[in-house]
C-alpha positions in Angstrom: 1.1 7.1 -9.0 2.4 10.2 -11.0 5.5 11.0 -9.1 8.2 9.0 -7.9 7.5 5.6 -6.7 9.0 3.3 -3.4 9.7 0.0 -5.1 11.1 -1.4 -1.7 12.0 0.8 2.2 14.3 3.4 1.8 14.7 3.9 -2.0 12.5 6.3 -4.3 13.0 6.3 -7.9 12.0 8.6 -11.3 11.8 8.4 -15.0 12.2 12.1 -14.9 15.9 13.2 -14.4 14.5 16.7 -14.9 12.8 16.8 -11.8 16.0 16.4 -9.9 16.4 19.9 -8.7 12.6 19.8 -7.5 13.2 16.6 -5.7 16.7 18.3 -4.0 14.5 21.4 -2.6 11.7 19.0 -1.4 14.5 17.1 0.8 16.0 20.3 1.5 13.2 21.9 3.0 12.6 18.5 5.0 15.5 18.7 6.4 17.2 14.9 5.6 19.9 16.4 2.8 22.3 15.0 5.3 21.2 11.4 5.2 19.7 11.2 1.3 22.0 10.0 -1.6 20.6 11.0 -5.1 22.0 9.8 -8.6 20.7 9.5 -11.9 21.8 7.2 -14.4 20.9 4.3 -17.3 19.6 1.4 -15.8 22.4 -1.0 -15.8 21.2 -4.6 -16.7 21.4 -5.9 -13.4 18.0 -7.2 -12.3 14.9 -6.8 -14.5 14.2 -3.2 -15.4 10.7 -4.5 -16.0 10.6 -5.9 -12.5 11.4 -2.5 -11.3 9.3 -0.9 -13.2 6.4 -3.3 -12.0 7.1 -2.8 -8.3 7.4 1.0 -8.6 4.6 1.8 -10.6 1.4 -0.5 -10.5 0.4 -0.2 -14.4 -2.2 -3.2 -14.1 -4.1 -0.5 -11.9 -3.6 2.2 -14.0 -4.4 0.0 -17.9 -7.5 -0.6 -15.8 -8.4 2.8 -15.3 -7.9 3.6 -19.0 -9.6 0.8 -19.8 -12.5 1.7 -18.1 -12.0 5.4 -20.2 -11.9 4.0 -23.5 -14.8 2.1 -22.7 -16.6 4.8 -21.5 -16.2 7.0 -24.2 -14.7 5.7 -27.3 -17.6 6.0 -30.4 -19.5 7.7 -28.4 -21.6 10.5 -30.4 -23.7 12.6 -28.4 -26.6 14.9 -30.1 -26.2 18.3 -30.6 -26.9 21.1 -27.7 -26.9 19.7 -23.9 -25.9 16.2 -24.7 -22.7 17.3 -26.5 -22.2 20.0 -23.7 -22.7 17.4 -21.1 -20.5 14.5 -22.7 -17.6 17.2 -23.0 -17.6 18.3 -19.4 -18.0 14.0 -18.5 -14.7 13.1 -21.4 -13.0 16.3 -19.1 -13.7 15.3 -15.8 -13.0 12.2 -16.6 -9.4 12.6 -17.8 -8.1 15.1 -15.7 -7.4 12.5 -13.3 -5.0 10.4 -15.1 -2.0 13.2 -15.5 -1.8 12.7 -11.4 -1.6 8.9 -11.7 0.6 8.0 -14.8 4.1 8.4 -14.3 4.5 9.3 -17.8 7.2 6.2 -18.1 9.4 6.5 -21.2 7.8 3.7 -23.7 10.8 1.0 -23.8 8.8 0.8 -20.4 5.6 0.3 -21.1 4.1 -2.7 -22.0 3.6 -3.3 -25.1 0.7 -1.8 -26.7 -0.1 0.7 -24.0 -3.4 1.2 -23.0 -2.2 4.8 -22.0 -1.8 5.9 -25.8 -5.1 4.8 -27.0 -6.9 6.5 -24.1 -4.9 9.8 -24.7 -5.9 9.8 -28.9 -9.3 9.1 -27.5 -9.2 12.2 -25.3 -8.0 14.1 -28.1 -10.2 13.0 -30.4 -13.2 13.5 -28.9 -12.0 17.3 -27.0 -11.4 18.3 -30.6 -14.4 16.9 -31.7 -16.8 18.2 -29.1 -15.0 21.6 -28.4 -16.7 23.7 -30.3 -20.2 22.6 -30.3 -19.9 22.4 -26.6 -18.8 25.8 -26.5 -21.3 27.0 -28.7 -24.3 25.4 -26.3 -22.6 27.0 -23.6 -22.6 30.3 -24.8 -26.1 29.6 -25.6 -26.9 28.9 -21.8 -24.6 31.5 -20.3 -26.2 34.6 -22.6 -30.3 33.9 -22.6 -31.9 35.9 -20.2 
């Protein structure tokens, strides 16, 4: 979901103009430079930038996932010693998925109130929150013999 997305056969597109050179080597190296087009460019009002936006990238899925993140871990306060260790290495694991399935969209295209922004604060939040007593329990575990 993270990288470029097939809205219909035969056409690819990105939010991230900056990848173009990476995209060029990837053709390159597959050996179709001869038969792929590239441009970039502003959107130019013909057709529904949200349609294209909803074909490319399925952000119903991915405002579920979050969703089920927030839910998961928003207010929660775990005690002290292997319960905050534990609920770091969860909030982690967790959210290391979602930088390989969110495109990272500009946010004139995202709907509004993005899902996607509350989920990352709570990351935050709670990383900050949890970092160093987590690291402290760790140490704790790592150095008793």
């Amino acid at each position: 979901m993270g990288g470029p997305r097939q809205p219909r056969p035969g056409l690819w597109i990105s939010p991230h103009t900056s990848r173009e050179a990476e995209a060029k080597q990837v053709v390159e190296s597959l050996g179709l430079d001869a038969e792929v087009y590239s441009f970039c460019g502003p959107f130019s009002g013909i057709g529904s930038e949200r349609t294209m936006v909803e074909q490319a990238w399925h952000l119903g899925d991915l405002a579920t996932a979050y969703e089920g993140f927030v839910r998961e871990f928003a207010g929660l306060q775990p005690d002290p010693g292997d319960q905050v260790l534990l609920a770091q290495v969860r909030l982690v694991d967790a959210w290391r998925r979602f930088p390989r399935l969110d495109p990272q969209l500009p946010r004139e295209l995202l709907p509004p109130h993005w899902i996607g922004v509350r989920a990352a604060n709570v990351f935050k939040d709670l990383h900050q929150e949890w970092h160093a007593p987590a690291q402290r329990r760790w140490t704790t575990l790592t150095t008793d013999t």
